[in-house]
C-alpha positions as CSV (number, residue, x, y, z in Angstrom):
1,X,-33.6,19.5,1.2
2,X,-34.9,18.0,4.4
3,X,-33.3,14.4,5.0
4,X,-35.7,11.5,4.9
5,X,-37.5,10.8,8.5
6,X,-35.4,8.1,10.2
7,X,-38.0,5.0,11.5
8,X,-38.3,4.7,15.3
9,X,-36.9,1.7,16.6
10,X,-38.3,0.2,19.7
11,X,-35.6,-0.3,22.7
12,X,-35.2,-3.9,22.7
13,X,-34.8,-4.1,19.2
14,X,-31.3,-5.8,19.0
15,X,-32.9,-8.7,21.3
16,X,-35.8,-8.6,18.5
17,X,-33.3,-9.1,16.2
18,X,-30.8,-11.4,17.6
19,X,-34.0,-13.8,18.4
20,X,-35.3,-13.7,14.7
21,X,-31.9,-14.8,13.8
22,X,-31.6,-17.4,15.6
23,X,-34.7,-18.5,15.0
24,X,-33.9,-19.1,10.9
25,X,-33.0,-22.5,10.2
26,X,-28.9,-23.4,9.5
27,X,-28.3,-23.6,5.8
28,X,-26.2,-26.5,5.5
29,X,-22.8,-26.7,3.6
30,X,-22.6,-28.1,0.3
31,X,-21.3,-31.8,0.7
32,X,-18.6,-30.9,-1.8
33,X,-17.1,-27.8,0.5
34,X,-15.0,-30.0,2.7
35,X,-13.3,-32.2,0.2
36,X,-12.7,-29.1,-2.3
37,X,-10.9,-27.1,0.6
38,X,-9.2,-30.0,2.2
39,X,-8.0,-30.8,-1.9
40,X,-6.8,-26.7,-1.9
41,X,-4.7,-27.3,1.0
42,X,-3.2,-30.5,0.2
43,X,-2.1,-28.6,-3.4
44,X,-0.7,-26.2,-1.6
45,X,1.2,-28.0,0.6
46,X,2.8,-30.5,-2.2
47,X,4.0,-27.0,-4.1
48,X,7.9,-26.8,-3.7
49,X,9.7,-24.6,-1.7
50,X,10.4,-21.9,-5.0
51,X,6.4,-22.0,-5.6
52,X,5.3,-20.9,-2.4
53,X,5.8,-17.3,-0.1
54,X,9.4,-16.6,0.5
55,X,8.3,-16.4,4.2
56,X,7.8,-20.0,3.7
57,X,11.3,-21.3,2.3
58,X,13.6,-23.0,4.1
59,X,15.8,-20.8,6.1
60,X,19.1,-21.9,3.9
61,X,17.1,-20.4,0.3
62,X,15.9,-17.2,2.4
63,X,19.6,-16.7,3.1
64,X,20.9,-17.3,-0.5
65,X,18.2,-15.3,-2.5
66,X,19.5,-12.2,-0.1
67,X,22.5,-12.7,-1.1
68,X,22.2,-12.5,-5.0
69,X,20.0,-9.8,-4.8
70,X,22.5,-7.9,-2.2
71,X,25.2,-8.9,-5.1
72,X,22.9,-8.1,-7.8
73,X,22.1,-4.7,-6.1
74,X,25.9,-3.7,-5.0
75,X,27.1,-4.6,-8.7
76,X,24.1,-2.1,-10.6
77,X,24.9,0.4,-8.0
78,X,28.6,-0.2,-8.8
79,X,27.9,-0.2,-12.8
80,X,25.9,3.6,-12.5
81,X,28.2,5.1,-10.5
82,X,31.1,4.1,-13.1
83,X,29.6,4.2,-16.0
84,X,30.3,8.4,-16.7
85,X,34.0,7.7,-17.1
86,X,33.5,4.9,-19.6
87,X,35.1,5.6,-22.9
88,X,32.1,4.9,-25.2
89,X,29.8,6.5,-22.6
90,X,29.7,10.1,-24.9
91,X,28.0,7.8,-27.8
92,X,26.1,6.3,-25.9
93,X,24.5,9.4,-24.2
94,X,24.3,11.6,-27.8
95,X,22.1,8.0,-29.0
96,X,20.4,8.2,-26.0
97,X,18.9,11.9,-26.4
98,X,18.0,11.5,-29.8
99,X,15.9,8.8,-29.0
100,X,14.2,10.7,-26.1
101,X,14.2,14.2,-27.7
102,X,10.7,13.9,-28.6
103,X,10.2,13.4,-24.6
104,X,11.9,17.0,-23.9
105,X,8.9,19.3,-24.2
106,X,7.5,17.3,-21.5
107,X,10.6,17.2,-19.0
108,X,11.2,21.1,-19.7
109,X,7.3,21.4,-18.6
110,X,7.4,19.4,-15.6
111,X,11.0,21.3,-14.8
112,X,8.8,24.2,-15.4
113,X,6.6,23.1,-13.0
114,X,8.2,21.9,-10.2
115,X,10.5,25.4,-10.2
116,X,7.7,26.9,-9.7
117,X,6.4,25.0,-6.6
118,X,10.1,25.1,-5.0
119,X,9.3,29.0,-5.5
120,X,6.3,29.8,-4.5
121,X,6.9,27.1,-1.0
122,X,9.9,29.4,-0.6
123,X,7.8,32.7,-0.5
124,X,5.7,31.2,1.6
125,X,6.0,32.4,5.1
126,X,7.0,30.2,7.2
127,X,4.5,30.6,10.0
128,X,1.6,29.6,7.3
129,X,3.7,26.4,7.2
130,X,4.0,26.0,10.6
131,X,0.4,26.4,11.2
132,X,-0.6,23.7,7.9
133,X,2.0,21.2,10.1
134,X,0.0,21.5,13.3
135,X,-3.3,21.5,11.6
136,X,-2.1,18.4,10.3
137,X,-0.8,16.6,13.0
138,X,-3.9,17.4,15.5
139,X,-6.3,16.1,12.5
140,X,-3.8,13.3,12.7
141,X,-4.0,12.7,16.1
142,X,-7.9,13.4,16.5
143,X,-8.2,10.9,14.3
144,X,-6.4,8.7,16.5
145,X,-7.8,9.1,19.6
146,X,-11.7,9.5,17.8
147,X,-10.7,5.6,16.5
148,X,-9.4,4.4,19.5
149,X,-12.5,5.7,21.5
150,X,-15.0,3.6,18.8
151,X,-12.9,1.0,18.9
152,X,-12.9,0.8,23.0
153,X,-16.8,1.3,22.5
154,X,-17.3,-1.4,20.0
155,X,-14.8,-3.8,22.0
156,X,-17.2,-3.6,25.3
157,X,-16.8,-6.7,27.0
């Protein structure tokens, strides 16, 4: 299938263009715009300091909420890691895996799964791999310098 003819554009067309543009008369603003926005930003700025972007609270709050959720954080971390020698911990666990048996089939599956992917990446030889990584990273970095050559086209000053 033969791609539709592309239309022939003279060579001064963008100076065709850019004069027709300018050329259309300004569309003016709604009268209501200004006061609407200037009302948005006023809201925003009577919010308190917990309503807005953290970014935004005062330096004394950013500190604080760091600190509970470092505490918060340290004491889970603390809870998980002690929680196996807890006495009621073996009733706890048999309650737990009746309640997710019905889930088993799926983790056995996705065990299943994933066994055989570590397996068949460790057949793999490992020049293949090699070769997939440096495919990879020159698409990567084609793709870098291919942007940055547009970009320094486009951004022709």
């Amino acid at each position: 299938m033969n791609p539709p003819p592309q239309p022939h554009l003279p060579d001064d067309w963008e100076q065709d263009l850019d004069r027709q543009l300018r050329a259309l008369p300004e569309v003016p603003a709604p009268a209501s715009l200004i006061p609407r926005v200037l009302a948005g930003v006023a809201a925003r700025a009577r919010l308190p300091w917990w309503r807005r972007t953290w970014w935004t609270w005062p330096v004394w709050a950013q500190v604080v909420s760091l600190l509970v959720i470092s505490t918060v954080l340290g004491a889970l971390t603390y809870a998980v890691r002690q929680a196996p020698g807890l006495p009621g911990m073996a009733n706890l666990t048999k309650s737990l895996g009746g309640w997710l048996a019905p889930c088993e089939a799926l983790g056995n599956c996705a065990l299943a799964l994933l066994n055989g992917l570590r397996l068949a990446l460790g057949q793999a030889a490992q020049v293949a791999l090699l070769g997939v990584a440096l495919f990879a990273i020159a698409l990567y970095l084609s793709c870098l310098g291919l942007g940055t050559a547009c970009y320094r086209l486009a951004d022709r000053r």
